[in-house]
FIVOTOR-149267 format. One line per 5 residues: number of its first residue (from 1); their letters; for each residue x, y, z of N, C-alpha, C. Coordinates in steps of 0.05 Angstrom, whole numbers. Each point is the difference from the previous one (the first is absolute). Layout:
BEGIN
NUM = A = X Y Z X Y Z X Y Z ~ ... $
***
This chain:
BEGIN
1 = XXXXX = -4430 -4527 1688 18 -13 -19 15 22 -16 ~ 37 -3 0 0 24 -14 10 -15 -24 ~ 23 26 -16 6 -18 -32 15 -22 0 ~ 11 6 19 29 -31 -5 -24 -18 12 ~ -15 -1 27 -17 -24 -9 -24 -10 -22 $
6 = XXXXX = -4 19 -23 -8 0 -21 9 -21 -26 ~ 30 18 8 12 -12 -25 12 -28 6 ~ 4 -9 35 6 -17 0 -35 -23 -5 ~ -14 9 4 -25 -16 -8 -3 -2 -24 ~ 15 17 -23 -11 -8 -31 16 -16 -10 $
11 = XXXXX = 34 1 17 23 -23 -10 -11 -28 12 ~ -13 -5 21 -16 -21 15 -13 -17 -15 ~ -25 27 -4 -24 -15 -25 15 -11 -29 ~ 15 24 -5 5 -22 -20 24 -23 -15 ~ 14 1 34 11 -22 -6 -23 -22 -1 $
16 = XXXXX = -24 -3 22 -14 -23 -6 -14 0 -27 ~ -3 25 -14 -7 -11 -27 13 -12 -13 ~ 31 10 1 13 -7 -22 10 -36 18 ~ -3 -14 26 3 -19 7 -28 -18 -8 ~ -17 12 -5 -22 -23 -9 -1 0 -25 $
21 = XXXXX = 12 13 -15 1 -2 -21 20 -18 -13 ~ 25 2 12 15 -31 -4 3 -25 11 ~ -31 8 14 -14 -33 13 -8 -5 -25 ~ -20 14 -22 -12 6 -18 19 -17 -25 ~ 19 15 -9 21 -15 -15 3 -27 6 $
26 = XXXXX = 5 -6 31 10 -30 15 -18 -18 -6 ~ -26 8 7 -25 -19 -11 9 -12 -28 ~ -11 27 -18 2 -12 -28 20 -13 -10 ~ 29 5 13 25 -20 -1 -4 -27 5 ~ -23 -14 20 3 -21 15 19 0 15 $
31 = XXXXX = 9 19 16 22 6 23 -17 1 26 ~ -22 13 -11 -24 -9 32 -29 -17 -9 ~ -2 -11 21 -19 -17 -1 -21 -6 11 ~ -25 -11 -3 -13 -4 17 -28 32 -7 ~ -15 9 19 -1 29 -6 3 31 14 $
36 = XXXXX = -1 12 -11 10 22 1 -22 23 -14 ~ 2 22 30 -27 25 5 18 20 3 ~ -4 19 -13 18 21 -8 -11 34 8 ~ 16 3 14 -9 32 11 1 28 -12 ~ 16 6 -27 -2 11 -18 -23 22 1 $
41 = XXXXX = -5 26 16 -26 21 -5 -9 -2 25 ~ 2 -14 26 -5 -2 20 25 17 20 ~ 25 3 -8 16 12 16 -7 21 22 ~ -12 20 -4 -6 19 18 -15 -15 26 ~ -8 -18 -1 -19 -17 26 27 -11 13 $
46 = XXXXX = 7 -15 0 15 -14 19 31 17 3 ~ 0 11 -12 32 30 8 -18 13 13 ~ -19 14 0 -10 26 8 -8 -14 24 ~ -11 -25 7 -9 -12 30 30 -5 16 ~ 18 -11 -13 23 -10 7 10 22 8 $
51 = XXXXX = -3 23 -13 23 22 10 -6 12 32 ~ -24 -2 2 -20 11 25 11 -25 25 ~ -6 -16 -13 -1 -25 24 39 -3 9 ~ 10 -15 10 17 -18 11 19 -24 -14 ~ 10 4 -24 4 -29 -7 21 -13 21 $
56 = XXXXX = -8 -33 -9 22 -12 15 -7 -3 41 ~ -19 24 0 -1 -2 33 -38 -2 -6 ~ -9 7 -13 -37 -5 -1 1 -32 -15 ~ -17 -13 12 -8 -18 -22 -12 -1 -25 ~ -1 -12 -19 -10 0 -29 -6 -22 -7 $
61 = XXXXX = -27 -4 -20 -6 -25 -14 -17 8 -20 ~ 0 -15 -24 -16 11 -23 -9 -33 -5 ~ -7 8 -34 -10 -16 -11 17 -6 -26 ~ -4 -18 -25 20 -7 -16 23 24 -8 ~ -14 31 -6 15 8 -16 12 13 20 $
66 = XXXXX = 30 -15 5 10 14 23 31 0 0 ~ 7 8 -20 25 4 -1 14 24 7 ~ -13 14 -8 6 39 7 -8 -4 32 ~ -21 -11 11 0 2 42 18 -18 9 ~ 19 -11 -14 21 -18 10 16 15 1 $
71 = XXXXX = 12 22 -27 22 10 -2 -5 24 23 ~ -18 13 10 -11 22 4 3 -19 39 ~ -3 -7 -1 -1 -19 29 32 6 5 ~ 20 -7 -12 23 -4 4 14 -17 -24 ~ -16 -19 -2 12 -23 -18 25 5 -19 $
76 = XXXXX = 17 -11 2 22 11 -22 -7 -17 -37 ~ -3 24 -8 -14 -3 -27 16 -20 -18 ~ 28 -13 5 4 -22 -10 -8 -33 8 ~ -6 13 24 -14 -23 13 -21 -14 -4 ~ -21 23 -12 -25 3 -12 -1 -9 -35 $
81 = XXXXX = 18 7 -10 9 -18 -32 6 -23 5 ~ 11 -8 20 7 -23 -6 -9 -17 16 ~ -23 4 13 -19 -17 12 -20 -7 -27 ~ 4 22 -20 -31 7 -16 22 -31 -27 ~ 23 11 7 20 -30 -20 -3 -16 15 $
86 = XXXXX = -21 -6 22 11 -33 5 33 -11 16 ~ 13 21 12 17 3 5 12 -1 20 ~ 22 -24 16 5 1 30 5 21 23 ~ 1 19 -18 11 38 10 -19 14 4 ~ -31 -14 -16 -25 15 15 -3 6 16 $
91 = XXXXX = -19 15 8 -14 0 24 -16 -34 17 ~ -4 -6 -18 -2 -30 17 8 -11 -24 ~ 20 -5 -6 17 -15 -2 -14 -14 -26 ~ -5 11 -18 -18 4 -19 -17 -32 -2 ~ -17 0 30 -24 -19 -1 -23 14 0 $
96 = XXXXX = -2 33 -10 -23 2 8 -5 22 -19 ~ 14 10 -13 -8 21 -32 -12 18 -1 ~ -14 11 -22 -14 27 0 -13 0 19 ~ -14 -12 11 -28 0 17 1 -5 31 ~ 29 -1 -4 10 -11 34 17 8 6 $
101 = XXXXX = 10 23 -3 21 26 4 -1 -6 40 ~ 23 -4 18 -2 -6 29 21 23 7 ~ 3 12 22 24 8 8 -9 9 31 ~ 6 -25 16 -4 11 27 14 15 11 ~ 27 8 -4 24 20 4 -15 20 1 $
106 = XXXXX = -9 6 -18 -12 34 -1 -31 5 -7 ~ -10 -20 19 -32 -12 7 -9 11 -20 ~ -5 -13 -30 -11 -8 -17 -14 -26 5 ~ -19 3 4 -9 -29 3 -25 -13 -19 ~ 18 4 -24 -11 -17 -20 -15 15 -19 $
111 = XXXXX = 0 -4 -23 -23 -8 -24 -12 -24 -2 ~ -30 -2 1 -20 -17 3 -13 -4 -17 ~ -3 -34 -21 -16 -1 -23 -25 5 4 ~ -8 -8 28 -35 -1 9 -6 22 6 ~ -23 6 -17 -11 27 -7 -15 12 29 $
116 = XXXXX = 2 12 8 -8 10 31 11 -17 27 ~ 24 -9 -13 15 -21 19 15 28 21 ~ 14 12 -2 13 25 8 -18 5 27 ~ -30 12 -6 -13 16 20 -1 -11 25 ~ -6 -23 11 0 -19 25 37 5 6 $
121 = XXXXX = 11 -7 -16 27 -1 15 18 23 2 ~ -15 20 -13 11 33 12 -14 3 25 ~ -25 -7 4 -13 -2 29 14 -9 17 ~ 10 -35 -2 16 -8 15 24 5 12 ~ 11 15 -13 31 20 -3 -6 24 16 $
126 = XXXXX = -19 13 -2 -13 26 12 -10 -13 28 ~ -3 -21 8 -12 -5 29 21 -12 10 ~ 20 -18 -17 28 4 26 15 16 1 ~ 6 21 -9 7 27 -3 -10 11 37 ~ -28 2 -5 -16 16 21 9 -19 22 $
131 = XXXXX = -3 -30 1 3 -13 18 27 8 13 ~ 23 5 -8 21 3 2 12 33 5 ~ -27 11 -12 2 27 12 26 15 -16 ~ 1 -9 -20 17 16 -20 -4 26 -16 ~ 9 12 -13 2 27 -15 -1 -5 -24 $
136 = XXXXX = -1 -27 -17 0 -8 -28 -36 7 -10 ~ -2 -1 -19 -32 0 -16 6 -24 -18 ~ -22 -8 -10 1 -26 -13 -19 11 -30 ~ 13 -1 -22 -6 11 -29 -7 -18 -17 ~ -27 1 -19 -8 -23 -2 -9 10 -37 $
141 = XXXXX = 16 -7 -14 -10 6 -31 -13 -19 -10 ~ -24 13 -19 -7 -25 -25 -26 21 -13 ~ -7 -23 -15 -10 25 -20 -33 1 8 ~ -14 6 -22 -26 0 1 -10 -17 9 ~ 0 -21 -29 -18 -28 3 12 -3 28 $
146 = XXXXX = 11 -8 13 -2 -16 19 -15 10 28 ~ -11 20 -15 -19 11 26 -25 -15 8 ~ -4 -16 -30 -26 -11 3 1 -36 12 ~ 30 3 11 -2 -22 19 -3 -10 24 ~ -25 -20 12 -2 1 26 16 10 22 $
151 = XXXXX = 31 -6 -7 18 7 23 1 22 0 ~ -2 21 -21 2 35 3 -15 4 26 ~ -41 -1 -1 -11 -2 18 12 -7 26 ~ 5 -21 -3 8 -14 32 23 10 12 ~ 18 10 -11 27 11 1 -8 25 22 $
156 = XXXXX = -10 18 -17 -7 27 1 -17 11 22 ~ -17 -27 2 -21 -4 25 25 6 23 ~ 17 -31 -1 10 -9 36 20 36 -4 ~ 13 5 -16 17 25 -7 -11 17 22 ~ -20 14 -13 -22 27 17 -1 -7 26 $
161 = XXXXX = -18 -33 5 0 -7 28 20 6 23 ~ 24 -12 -17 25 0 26 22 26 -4 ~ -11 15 -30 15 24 6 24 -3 -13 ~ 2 -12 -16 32 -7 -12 15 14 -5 ~ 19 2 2 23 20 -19 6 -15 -25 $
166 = XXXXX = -16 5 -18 -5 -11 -29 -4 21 -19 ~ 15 0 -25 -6 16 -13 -15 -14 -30 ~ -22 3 -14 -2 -18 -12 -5 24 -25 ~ 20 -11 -30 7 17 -26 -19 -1 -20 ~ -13 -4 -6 -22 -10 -27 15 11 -16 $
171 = XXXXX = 18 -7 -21 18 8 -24 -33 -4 -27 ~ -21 11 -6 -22 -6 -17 12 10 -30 ~ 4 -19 -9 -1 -2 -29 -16 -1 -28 ~ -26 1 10 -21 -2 -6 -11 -31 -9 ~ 21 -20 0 -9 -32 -15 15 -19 20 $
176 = XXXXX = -15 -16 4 5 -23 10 2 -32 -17 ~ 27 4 -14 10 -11 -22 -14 9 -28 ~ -13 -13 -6 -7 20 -26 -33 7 3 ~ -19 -4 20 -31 20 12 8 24 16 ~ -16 22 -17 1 15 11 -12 2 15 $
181 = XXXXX = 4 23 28 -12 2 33 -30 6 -15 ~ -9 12 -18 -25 2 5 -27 -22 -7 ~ 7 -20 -9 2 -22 -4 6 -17 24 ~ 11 4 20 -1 -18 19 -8 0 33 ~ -1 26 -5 -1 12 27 -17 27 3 $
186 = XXXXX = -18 -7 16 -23 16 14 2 33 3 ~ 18 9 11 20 11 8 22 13 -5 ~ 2 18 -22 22 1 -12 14 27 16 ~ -7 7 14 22 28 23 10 -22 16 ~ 28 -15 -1 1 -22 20 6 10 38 $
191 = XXXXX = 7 31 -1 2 8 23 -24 1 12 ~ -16 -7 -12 -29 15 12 -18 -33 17 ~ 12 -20 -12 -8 -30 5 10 -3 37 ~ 25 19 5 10 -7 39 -24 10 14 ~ -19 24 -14 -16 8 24 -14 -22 18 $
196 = XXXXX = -3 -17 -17 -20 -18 21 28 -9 27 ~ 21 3 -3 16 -6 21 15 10 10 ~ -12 30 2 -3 23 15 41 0 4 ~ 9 -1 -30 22 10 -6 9 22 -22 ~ 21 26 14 1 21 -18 6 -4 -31 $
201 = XXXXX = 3 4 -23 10 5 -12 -7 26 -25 ~ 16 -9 -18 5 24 -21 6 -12 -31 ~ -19 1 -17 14 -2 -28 20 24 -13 ~ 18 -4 -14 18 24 -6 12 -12 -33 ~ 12 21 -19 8 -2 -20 25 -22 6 $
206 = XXXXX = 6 -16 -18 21 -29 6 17 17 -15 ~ -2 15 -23 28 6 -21 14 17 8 ~ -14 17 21 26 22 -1 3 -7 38 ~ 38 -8 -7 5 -7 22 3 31 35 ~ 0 23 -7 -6 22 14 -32 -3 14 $
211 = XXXXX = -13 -15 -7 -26 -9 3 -7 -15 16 ~ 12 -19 -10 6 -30 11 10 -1 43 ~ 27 21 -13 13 -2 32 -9 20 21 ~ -16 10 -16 -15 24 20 -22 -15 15 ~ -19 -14 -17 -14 -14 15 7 -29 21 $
216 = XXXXX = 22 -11 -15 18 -18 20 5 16 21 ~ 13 17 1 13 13 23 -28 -2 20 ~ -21 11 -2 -14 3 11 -22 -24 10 ~ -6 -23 -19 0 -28 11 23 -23 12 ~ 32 18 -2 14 -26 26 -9 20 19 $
221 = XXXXX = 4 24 1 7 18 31 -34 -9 5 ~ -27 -3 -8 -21 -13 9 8 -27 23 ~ 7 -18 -24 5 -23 9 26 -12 22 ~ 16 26 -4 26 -5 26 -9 4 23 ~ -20 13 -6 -9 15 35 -14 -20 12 $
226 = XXXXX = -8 -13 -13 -15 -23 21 -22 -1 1 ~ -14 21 -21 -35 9 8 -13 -33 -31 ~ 23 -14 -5 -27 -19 -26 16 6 -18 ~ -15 -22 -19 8 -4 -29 -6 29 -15 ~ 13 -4 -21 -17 22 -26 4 -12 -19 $
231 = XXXXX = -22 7 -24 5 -6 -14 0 18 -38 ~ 27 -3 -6 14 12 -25 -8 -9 -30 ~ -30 19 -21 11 -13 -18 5 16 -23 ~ 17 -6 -17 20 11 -16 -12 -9 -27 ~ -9 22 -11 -16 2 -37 31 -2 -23 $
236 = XXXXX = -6 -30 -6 28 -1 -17 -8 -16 -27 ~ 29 -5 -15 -6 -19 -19 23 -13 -7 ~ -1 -24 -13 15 -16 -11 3 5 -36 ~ 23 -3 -5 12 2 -24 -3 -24 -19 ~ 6 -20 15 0 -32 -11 -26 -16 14 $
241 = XXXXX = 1 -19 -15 -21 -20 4 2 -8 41 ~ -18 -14 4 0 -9 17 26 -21 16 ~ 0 -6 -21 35 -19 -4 5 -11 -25 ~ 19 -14 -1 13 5 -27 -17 -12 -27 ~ -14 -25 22 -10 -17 -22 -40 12 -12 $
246 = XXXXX = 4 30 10 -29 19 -2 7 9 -33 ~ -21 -4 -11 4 15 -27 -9 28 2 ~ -10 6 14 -13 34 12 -10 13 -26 ~ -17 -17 -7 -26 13 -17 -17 0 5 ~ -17 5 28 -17 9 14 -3 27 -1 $
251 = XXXXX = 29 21 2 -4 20 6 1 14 -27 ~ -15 20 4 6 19 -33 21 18 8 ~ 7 5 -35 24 18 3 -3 27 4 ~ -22 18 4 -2 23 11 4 1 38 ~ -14 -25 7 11 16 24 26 -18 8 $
256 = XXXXX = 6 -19 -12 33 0 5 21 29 -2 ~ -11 14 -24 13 21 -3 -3 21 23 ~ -29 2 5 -8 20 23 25 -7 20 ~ 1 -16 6 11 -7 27 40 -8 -4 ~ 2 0 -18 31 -1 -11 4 40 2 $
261 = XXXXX = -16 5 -14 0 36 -1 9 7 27 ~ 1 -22 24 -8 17 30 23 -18 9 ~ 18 -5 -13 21 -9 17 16 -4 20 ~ 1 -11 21 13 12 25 21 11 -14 ~ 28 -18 -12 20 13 3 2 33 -10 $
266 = XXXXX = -21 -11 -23 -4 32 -14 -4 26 18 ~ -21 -17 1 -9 31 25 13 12 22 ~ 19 -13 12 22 13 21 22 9 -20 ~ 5 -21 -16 22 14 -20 -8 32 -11 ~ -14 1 -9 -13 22 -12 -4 33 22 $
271 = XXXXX = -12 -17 16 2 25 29 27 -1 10 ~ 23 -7 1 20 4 4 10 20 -24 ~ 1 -8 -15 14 16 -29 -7 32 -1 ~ -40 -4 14 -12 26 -9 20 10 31 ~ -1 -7 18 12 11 28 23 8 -8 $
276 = XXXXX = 21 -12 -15 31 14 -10 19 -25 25 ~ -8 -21 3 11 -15 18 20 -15 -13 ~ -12 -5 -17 9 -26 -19 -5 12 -37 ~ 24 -20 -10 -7 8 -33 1 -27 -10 ~ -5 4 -36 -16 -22 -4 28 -17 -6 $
281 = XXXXX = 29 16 -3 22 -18 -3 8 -11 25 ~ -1 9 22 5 -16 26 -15 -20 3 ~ -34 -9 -2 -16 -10 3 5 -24 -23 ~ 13 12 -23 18 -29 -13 22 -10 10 ~ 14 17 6 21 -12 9 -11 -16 29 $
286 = XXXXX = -14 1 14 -9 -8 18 -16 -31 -10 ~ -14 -5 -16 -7 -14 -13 25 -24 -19 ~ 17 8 -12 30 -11 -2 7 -12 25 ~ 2 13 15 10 -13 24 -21 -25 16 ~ -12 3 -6 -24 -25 6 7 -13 -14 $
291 = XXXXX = 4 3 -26 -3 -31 -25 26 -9 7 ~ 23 19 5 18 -20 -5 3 -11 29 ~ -2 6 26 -1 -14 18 -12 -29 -3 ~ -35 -4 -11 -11 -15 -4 10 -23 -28 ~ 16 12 -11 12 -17 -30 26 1 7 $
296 = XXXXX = 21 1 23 22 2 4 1 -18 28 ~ -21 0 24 14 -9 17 -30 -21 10 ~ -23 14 -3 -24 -15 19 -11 -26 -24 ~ 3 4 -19 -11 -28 -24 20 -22 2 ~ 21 15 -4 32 -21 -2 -5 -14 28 $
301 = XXXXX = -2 6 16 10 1 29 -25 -41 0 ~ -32 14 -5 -18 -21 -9 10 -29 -21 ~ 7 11 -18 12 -19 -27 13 -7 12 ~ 23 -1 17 34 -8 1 -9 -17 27 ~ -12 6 24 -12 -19 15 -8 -28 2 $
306 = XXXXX = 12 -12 19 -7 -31 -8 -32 -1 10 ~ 3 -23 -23 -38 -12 13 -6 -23 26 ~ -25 6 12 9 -19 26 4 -35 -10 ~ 21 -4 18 4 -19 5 -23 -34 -7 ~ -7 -10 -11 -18 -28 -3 7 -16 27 $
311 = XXXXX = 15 -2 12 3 -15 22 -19 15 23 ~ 5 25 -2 -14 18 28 -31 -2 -10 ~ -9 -14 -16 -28 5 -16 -22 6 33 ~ 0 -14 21 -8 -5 20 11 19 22 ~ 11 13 3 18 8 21 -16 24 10 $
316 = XXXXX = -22 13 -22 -12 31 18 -36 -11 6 ~ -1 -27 0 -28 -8 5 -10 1 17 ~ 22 -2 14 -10 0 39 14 15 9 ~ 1 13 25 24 8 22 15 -19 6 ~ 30 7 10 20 -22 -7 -8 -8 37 $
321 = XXXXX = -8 17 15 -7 -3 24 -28 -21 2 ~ -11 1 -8 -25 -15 -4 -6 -30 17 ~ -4 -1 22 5 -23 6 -18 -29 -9 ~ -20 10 -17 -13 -15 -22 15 -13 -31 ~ 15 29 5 27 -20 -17 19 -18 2 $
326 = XXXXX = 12 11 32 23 -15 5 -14 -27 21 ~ -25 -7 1 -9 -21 10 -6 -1 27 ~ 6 27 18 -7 -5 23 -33 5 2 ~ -10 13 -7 -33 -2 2 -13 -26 -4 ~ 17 -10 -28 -19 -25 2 9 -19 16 $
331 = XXXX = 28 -5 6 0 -16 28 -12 5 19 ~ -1 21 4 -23 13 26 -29 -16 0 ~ -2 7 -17 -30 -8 -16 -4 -34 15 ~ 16 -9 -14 4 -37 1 2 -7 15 $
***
């Protein structure tokens, strides 16, 4: 990695800060609705995996907070506002909101409310892949807690068995909404839980993204080759509550601070500056240029958007192909 891809990774990260952050505003406006999981202190995980992997040609699927692996997929980031507005210009066509971010164009395939919903169907993605004998890997984010769900196990099992080209992210935050992991889980090295399914992996620092893609690099080129899953997990934290409606007084304010002190953006910013790459007026001006993109063309773009249609209320329920819709099955049937 040299500096221009450095510096293009700190303009990256933090445009998604400064883009969840006027999800942040949108909420408290009542401009978005419904809820909303916010990535804010997690950046270095999903840029630093993203940068290693393929976007747009690897598959991807997370779990709610998935707005940054949409944009990072391909997704065009007004697409992604204005899915989060409820908006016909969404990504689906705003039926499906924070938590349902879609973009099969540039195989995103989905944010998932159901908590270990992801792991089975990054499997599934990873075995027609193989079936098909393709060059894609299949990337599979979500956080901690959801490790401790049956499907992790089962997932992880058929994975090893058949050899997948799966890459699976553990983004660990340390809480699974507002319990902490030690408190819920047996287990707290979550890399250490695959041995029983005689799959590689590696825990590594989540904040500093130089970290992050070193070890990616070295879990897709695992997983492209065809030898099995691996599995990735990334020591991180969240800034904000669990979602919006978390009052996040669970956590104390010392190690909020601990962990704000270790900032991704900071920390590349900072090693850039000490390198002589970058200074701290470019790195504003760089920052300027984010806000007003995001307050000039990607919010407006959301606001000014019509909302869907009341007549189409029905129209994405089924496949329009469906022959259960259009009545030939059940004539069949009869």
């Amino acid at each position: 990695m040299n500096n221009t891809d450095k510096k293009r990774l700190l303009r990256d990260m933090l445009f998604s800060r400064r883009f969840e952050e006027h999800c942040y505003v949108g909420y408290v406006e009542r401009k978005i609705g419904g809820f909303l999981h916010l990535y804010p202190g997690q950046e270095a995980c999903a840029h630093g995996v993203m940068a290693a992997a393929k976007p747009g040609f690897d598959y991807v699927i997370t779990g709610y907070r998935d707005h940054v692996h949409a944009m990072l997929s391909g997704a065009d980031p007004k697409a992604v506002m204005a899915e989060l507005y409820a908006k016909e210009t969404g990504t689906c066509k705003g039926r499906g909101g924070s938590m349902h971010i879609f973009d099969v164009e540039h195989r995103f395939m989905g944010g998932y409310a159901l908590v270990g919903g992801p792991f089975p169907l990054a499997a599934g993605m990873a075995k027609a892949i193989k079936l098909k004998g393709g060059e894609e890997i299949a990337i599979c984010f979500l956080g901690d807690a959801a490790n401790n769900q049956g499907s992790f196990h089962e997932a992880l099992n058929m994975a090893s068995v058949w050899k997948l080209p799966v890459l699976y992210v553990c983004e660990n935050n340390l809480y699974g909404i507002g319990t902490r992991i030690d408190r819920s889980t047996a287990v707290l090295d979550q890399y250490k839980r695959v041995a029983g399914y005689n799959i590689p992996s590696e825990q590594v620092d989540g904040q500093d993204i130089e970290i992050v893609y070193k070890a990616a690099q070295k879990a897709v080129d695992h997983v492209r080759s065809g030898t099995g899953p691996y599995f990735l997990e990334l020591m991180t934290y969240r800034y904000r509550g669990h979602s919006m409606s978390d009052s996040n007084t669970y956590r104390s304010k010392d190690e909020e601070k601990e962990w704000i002190e270790r900032d991704p953006i900071n920390i590349l910013r900072e090693r850039l500056i000490k390198a002589k790459v970058l200074t701290m007026a470019e790195f504003k001006a760089m920052d300027k240029e984010i806000l007003d993109e995001i307050d000039n063309e990607i919010v407006p773009f959301a606001e000014q958007s019509p909302e869907p249609d009341v007549a189409e209320l029905e129209k994405y329920l089924f496949a329009e192909n469906d022959p259960w819709v259009t009545g030939g099955a059940q004539g069949e049937a009869s």
